[in-house]
C-alpha positions as CSV (number, residue, x, y, z in Angstrom):
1,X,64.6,116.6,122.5
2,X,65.3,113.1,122.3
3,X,62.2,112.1,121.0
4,X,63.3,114.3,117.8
5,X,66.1,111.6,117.5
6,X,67.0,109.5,114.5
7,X,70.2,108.3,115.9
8,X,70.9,104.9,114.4
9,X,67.6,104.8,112.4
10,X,68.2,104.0,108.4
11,X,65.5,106.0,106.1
12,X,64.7,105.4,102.4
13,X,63.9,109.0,100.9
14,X,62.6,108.4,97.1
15,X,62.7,111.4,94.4
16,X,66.1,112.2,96.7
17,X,68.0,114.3,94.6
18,X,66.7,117.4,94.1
19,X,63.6,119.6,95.7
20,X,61.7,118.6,98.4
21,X,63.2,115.3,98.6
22,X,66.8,116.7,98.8
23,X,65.9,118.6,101.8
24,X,63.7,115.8,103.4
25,X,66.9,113.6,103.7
26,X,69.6,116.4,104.6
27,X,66.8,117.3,107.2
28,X,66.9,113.1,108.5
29,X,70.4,113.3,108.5
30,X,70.3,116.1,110.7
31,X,68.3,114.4,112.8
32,X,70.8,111.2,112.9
33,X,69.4,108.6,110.0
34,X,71.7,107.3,107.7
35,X,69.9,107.5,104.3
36,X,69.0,105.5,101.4
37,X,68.9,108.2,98.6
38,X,66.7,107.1,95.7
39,X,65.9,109.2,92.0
40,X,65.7,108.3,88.8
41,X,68.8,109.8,88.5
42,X,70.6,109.2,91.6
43,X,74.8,109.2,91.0
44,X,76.4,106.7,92.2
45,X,79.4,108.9,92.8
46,X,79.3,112.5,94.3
47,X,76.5,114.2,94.2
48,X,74.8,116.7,96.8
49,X,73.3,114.4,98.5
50,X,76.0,112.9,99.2
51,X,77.8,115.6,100.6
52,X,75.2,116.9,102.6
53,X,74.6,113.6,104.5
54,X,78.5,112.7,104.7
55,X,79.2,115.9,106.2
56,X,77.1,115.0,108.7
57,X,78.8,111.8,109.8
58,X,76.1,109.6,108.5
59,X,75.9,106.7,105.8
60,X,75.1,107.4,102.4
61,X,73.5,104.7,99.5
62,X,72.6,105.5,96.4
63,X,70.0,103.2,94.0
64,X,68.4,104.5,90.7
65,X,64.8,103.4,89.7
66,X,62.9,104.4,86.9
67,X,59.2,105.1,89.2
68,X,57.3,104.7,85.6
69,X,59.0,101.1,84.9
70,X,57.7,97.9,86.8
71,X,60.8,95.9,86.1
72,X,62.7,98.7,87.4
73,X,60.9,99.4,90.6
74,X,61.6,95.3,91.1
75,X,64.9,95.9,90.8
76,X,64.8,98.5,93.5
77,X,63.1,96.2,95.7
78,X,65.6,93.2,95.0
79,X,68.5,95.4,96.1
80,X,67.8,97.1,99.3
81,X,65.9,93.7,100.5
82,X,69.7,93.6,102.4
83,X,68.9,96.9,104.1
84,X,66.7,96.9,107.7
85,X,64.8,100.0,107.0
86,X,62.8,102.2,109.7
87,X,61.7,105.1,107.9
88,X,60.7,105.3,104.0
89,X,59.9,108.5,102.5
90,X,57.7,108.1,99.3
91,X,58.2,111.5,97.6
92,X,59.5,110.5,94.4
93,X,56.5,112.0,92.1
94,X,55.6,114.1,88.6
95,X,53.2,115.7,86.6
96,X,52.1,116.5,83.2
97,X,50.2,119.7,82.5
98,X,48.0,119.4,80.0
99,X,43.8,120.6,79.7
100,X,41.4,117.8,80.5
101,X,39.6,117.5,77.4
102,X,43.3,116.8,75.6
103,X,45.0,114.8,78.5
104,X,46.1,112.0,77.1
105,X,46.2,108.1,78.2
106,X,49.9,108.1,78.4
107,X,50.4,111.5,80.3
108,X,47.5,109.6,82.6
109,X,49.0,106.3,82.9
110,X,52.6,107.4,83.5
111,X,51.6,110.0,86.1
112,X,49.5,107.2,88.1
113,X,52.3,104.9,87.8
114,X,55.0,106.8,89.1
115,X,52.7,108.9,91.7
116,X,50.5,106.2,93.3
117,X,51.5,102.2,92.1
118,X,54.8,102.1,92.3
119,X,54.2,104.1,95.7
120,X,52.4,101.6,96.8
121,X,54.4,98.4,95.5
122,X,57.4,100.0,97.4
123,X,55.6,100.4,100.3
124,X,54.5,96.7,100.3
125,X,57.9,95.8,100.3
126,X,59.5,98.2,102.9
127,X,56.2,97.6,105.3
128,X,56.7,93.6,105.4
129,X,59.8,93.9,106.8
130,X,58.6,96.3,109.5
131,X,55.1,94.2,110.5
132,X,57.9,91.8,110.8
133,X,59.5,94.0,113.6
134,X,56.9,95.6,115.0
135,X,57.9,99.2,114.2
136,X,58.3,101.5,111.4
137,X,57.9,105.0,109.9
138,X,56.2,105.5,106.7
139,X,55.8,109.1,105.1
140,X,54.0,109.9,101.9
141,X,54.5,113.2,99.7
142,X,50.7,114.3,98.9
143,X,49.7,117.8,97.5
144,X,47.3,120.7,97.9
145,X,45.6,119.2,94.8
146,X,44.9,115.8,97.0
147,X,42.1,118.6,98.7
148,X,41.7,120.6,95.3
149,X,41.4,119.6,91.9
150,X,44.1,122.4,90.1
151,X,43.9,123.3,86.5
152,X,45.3,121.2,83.8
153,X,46.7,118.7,85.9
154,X,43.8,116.0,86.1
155,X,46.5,113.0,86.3
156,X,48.8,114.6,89.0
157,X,45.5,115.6,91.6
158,X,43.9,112.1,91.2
159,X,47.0,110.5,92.0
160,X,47.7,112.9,94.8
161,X,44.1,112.4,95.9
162,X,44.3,108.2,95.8
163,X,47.4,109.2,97.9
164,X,45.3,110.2,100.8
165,X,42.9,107.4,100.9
166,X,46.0,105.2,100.7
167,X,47.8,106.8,103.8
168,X,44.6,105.6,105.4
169,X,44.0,102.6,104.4
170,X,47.5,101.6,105.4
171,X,47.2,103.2,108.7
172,X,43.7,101.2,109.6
173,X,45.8,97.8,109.0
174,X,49.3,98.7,110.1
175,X,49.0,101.2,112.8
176,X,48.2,98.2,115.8
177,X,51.2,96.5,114.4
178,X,53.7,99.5,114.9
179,X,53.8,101.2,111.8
180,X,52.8,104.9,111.7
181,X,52.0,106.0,107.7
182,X,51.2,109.1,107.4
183,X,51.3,112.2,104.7
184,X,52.8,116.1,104.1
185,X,51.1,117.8,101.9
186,X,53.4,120.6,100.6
187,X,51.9,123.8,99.6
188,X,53.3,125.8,96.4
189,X,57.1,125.3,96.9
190,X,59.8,126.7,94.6
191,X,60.6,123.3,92.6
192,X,61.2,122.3,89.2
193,X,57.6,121.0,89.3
194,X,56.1,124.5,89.6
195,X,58.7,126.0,87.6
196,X,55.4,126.5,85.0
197,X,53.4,128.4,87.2
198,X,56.2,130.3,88.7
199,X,57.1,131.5,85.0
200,X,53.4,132.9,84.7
201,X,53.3,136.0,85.9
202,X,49.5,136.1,86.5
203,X,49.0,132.5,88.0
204,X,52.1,133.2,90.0
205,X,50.5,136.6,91.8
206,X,47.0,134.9,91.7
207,X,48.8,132.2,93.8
208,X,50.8,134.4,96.0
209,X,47.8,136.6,96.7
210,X,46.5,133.4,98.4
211,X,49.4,132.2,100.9
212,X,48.9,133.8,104.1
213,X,52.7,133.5,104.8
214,X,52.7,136.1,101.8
215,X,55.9,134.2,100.3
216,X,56.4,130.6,98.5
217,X,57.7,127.7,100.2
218,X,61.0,126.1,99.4
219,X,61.7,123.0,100.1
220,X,63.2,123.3,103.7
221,X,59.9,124.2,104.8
222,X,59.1,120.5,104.6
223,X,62.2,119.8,106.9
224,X,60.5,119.7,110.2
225,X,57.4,118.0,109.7
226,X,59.4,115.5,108.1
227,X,61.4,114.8,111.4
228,X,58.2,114.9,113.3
229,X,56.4,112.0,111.6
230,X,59.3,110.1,111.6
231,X,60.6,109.9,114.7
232,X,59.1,108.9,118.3
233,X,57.9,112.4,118.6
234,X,54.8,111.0,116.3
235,X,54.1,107.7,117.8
236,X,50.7,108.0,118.9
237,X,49.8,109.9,115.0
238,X,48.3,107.7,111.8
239,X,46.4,108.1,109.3
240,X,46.8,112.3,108.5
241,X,47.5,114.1,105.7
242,X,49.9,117.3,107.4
243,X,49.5,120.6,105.0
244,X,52.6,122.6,105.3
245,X,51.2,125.2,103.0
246,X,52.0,128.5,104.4
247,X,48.8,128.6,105.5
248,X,46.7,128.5,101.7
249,X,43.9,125.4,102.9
250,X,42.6,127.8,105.6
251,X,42.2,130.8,103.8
């Protein structure tokens, strides 16, 4: 379907190059977007991003930004201020794992900073220069833990949690000017970031026990809702948070 189509569209994906990021952009690229790759890590050479979107005929640029670091994040937004972007992808993201009553103030502050402000100081940016056109696609990467409050991770699920609110207040100023923001929430997907609970063998069956799907999610599970929301096929959607959990918030 056309209205699937991404055919000369240019998207920003952040937290690019690995996990659920990785497949968000192969799957935009599939779709026809060139793509903006961006991780704190990001080669500037070959990588797998790379070849993934190159062998699709599309564009490939890589940045690196350091999502804890304001002077960093500047940076960012000082280079790709020559770039006309219609679709960002905030999913660049972390957490720190650690009991409430010992969390610390720096686990805390550098989860919220790369989770939530830098987020939304990228998303500033990027959404002036759509208001400016009168279109755009915005996507945030929330969580099961913006609708549930997990276990030891009291940093990650407020941040994920500010995410939603964010997604809306966005939406109630943008939305009448063109620009759709909106949110996945991924259920428990095999990433690095659950690497932890994946290695416990009794959190990992508690969790499994859950998912009606009766499996994990990887990360191409993420790949069609992401083409959804950013393409025309979503143009009358704004303001939602989109679970694709496997089915775990309806149990």
């Amino acid at each position: 379907m056309t209205s699937f189509s991404l055919e000369g569209k240019l998207a920003l994906v952040t937290g690019a190059r690995r996990g659920i990021g990785l497949a968000m952009a192969t799957a935009l690229a599939e779709a026809g977007a060139d793509i903006i790759g961006v991780s704190s890590h990001m080669e500037s050479g070959e990588s797998e991003l790379r070849t993934r979107v190159e062998s699709l005929g599309r564009k490939f640029t890589p940045f690196s930004a350091d999502f804890s670091n304001r002077e960093s994040m500047a940076q960012l937004i000082h280079e790709i201020e020559a770039y006309e972007i219609d679709i960002l992808v905030n999913n660049a993201g972390s957490i720190e794992r650690q009991p409430a009553a010992e969390h610390s103030l720096e686990y805390w502050d550098r989860i919220l900073e790369i989770n939530l402000t830098s987020q939304f100081v990228l998303t500033q940016s990027v959404g002036r220069g759509m208001l400016a056109k009168g279109k755009g696609k915005i996507i945030f990467t929330a969580s099961l833990l913006s609708f549930q409050g997990g276990i030891n991770v009291p940093g990650y699920t407020s941040s994920k949690s500010a995410i939603i609110g964010l997604v809306k207040a966005l939406s109630n100023e943008w939305a009448s000017r063109g620009v759709w923001v909106n949110a996945i929430a991924p259920g428990y997907i095999e990433t690095d970031n659950t690497q932890a609970l994946r290695d416990d063998p009794v959190r990992f069956k508690s969790i499994l026990d859950r998912i009606p799907a009766g499996r994990w999610g990887v990360a191409e599970d993420l790949a069609g809702a992401t083409v959804f929301l950013a393409s025309s096929a979503s143009d009358y959607v704004s303001g939602i948070t989109l679970p694709v959990d496997g089915g775990w918030l309806g149990r």
